[in-house]
C-alpha positions, -999 to +999 in steps of 0.1 A: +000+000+000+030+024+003+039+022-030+005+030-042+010+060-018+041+067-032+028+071-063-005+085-054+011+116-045+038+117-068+011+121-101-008+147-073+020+170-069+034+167-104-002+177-117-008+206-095+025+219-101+022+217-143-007+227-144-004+264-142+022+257-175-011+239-190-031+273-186-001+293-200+001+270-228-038+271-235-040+310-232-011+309-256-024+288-280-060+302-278-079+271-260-102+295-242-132+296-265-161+323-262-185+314-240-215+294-251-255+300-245-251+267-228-230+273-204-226+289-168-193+308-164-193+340-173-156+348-189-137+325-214-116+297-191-089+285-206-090+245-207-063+217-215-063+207-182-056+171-196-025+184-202-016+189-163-031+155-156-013+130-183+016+148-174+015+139-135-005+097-142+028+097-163+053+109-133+033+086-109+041+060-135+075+063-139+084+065-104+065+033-100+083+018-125+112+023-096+097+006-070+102-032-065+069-044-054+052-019-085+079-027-112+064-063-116+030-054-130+050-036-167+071-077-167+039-092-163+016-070-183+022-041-211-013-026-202-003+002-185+021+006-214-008+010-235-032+030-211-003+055-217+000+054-252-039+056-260-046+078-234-019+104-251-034+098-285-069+105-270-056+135-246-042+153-279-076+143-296-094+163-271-065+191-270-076+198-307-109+198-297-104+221-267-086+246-296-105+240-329-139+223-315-138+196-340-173+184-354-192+155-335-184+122-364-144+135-363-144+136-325-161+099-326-139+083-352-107+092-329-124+082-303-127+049-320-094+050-335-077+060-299-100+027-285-087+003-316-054+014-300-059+003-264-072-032-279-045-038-305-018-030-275-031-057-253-063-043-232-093-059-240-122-082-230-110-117-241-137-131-223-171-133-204-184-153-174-219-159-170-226-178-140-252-200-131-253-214-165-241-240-188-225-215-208-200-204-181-171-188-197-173-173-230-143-167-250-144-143-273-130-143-311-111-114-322-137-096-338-163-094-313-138-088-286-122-060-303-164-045-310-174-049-277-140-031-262-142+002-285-179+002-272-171+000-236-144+025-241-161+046-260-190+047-240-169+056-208-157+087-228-186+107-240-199+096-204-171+117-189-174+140-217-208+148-210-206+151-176-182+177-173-204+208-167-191+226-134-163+240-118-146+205-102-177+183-111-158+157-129-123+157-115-142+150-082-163+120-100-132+110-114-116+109-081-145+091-063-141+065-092-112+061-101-104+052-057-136+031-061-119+010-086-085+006-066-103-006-036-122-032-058-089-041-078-064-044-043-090-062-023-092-090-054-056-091-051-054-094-012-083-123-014-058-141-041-079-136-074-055-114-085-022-100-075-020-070-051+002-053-075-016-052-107-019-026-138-052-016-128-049-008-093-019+010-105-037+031-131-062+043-108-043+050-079-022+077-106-054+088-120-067+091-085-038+117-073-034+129-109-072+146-102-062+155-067-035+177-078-062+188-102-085+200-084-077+228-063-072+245-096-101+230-115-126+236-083-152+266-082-140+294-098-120+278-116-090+289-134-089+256-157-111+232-175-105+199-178-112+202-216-123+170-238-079+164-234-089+157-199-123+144-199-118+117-226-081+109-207-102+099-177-132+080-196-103+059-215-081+052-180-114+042-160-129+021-189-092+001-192-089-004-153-122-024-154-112-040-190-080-050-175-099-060-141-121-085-160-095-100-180-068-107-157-095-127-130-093-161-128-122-180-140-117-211-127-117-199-093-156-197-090-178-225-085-210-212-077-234-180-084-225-168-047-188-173-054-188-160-086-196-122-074-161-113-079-153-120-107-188-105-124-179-072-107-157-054-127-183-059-157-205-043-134-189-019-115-187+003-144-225+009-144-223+016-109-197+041-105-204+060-139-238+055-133-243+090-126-223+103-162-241+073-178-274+080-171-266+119-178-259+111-212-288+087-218-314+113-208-292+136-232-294+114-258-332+103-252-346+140-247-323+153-278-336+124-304-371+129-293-371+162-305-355+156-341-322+168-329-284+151-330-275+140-295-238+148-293-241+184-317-270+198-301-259+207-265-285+221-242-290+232-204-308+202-194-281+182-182-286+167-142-263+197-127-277+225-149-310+213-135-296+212-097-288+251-106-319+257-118-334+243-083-318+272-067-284+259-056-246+271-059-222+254-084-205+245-052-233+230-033-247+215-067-214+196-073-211+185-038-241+168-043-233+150-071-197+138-055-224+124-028-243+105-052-216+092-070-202+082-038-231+062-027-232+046-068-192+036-058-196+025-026-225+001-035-205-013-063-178-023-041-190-022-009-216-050-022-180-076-020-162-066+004-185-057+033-219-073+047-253-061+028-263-050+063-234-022+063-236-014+026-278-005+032-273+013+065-240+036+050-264+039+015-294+049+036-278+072+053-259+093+021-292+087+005-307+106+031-280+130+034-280+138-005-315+142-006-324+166+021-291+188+005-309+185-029-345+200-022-328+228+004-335+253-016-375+243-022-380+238+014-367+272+021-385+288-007-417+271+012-404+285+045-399+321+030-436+319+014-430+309-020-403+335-028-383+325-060-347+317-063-325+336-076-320+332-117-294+311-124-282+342-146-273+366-119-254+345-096-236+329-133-226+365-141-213+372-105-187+340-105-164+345-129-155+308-127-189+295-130-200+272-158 
């Protein structure tokens, strides 16, 4: 665990300290774009913050590279070898995005391209376990593992993507996921499905303190964006560490439906912790088709945080509340193996409580002032220049 420390920090100071030269580079190079109808911050922001952040996951990297517990999982594995590679390819994808705001189909087919990448290096789904059948574990050909890779992948991204809406809302998500998915990954390795030391624990535990260092220059107002350089980075890291999760699990260790919970997991722990980003861009995608409209060209103000504004709260408390919920998504997902279902429903009742009350605040106070209205979103956007 000191290792992962180690490196941990290492990617969180490395990022915090580059990323002021990430701003200077994206003022410089003109990745502050005018601000859009859509959005809630009032002056242009530079972004490229994925700059700051590859920068440090690839310090954390190197030092652990150094390390002689750490320095096992590159012999055994090239995947984080690849994470690095892709996730480059993908970071400058969404740097030219950040500077020229490339068209929806262009932005897709690197997305694909950056995915084909991942899979061709050596991360991919080779198989699937469905237990309490007679099909029990599927292998799968070349073909249909490579398809169904690129969509998990791909689908991580834009989930990111779309998410990223306030000051600090996804490097906190990303943080909150990204530990989420270390726990999960060390505890398989301390209850011998795995080994302790393995590329995906390692990945997020550099992702993890790659965001920290983030942060405090990403978090309301903000002085950075992320930027699709950094949003797409995470979305490709986060949807590798549960690839690589999957794939490195020993099948033959389960037996039984009950037994079998670990390994069937990582497929689902995805859906758990990004369930918040996923089902962001779902609704997206479902209200935007409904009305004739392209999904990912027609943005709009209807996504789950503008709508938390539009209740009456801050872009702090709003993104508070969604680290909560995506909290409570996580630690279900992984709670759900490692501790009893009696402590997973009392800690989930209680943040569920906890998030809820902070969610209809404002409404009860309205109620409790007799019905006066909150404040337009409008004036309190043009009073913060670092809202979104």
């Amino acid at each position: 665990m000191r290792e992962y420390l180690l490196v941990l920090s290492v990617a969180a100071v490395v990022t915090f300290l580059t990323t002021p030269i990430a701003r200077w580079i994206a003022v410089r190079w003109g990745a502050m774009p005018d601000v859009r109808d859509r959005d809630v911050h009032a002056i242009p922001i530079p972004r490229l913050g994925g700059l700051g952040v590859y920068v440090g996951m690839c310090a954390g990297v190197f030092v652990a590279h150094s390390l002689p517990r750490l320095q096992g999982t590159f012999a055994d594995s090239s995947e984080t070898t690849a994470v690095l590679i892709a996730g480059g390819l993908i970071g400058a994808l969404g740097a030219l995005d950040d500077r020229f705001d490339l068209d929806p189909l262009t932005k897709l087919v690197g997305q694909i391209a950056c995915a084909g990448v991942l899979v061709l290096l050596g991360v991919q789904l080779a198989f699937i376990f469905i237990p309490g059948t007679s099909l029990g574990t599927v292998s799968l050909d070349p073909n249909t593992s490579f398809l169904l890779t690129t969509l998990v992948v791909v689908a991580a991204v834009n989930a990111m993507n779309f998410i990223d809406g306030l000051d600090g809302l996804l490097t906190g998500v990303a943080i909150i996921t990204a530990l989420g998915f270390f726990v999960y990954s060390y505890w398989l390795g301390r209850q011998g499905y795995n080994d302790v030391f393995s590329s995906p624990a390692l990945l997020t535990a550099v992702l993890a303190g790659a965001c920290l260092g983030f942060l405090p220059h990403n978090f309301n107002p903000a002085r950075i964006f992320l930027g699709d350089s950094g949003s797409m980075l995470i979305g490709l890291v986060l949807a590798a560490a549960a690839i690589s999760t999957t794939s490195r699990t020993d099948t033959q260790s389960f037996s039984t439906l009950g037994t079998a919970i670990p390994l069937i997991m990582p497929l689902l722990m995805p859906f758990a912790v990004l369930a918040i980003p996923l089902l962001d861009m779902l609704l997206a995608v479902i209200r935007r088709t409904r009305k004739g409209l392209n999904p990912f060209s027609t943005p709009d103000k209807m996504h789950l945080h503008h709508r938390l504004l539009e209740i009456g709260h801050t872009q702090r408390r709003a993104v508070i509340i969604m680290y909560i919920w995506t909290a409570l998504l996580t630690f279900v997902g992984v709670g759900s193996s490692i501790v009893s279902w009696t402590v997973v429903l009392v800690v989930a009742l209680i943040m569920v409580v906890v998030a809820t009350v902070l969610m209809f605040t404002p409404r009860i106070r309205r109620r409790i002032d007799g019905g006066a209205p909150h404040v337009p979103r409008t004036a309190y956007a043009s009073n913060d220049e670092g809202a979104r």
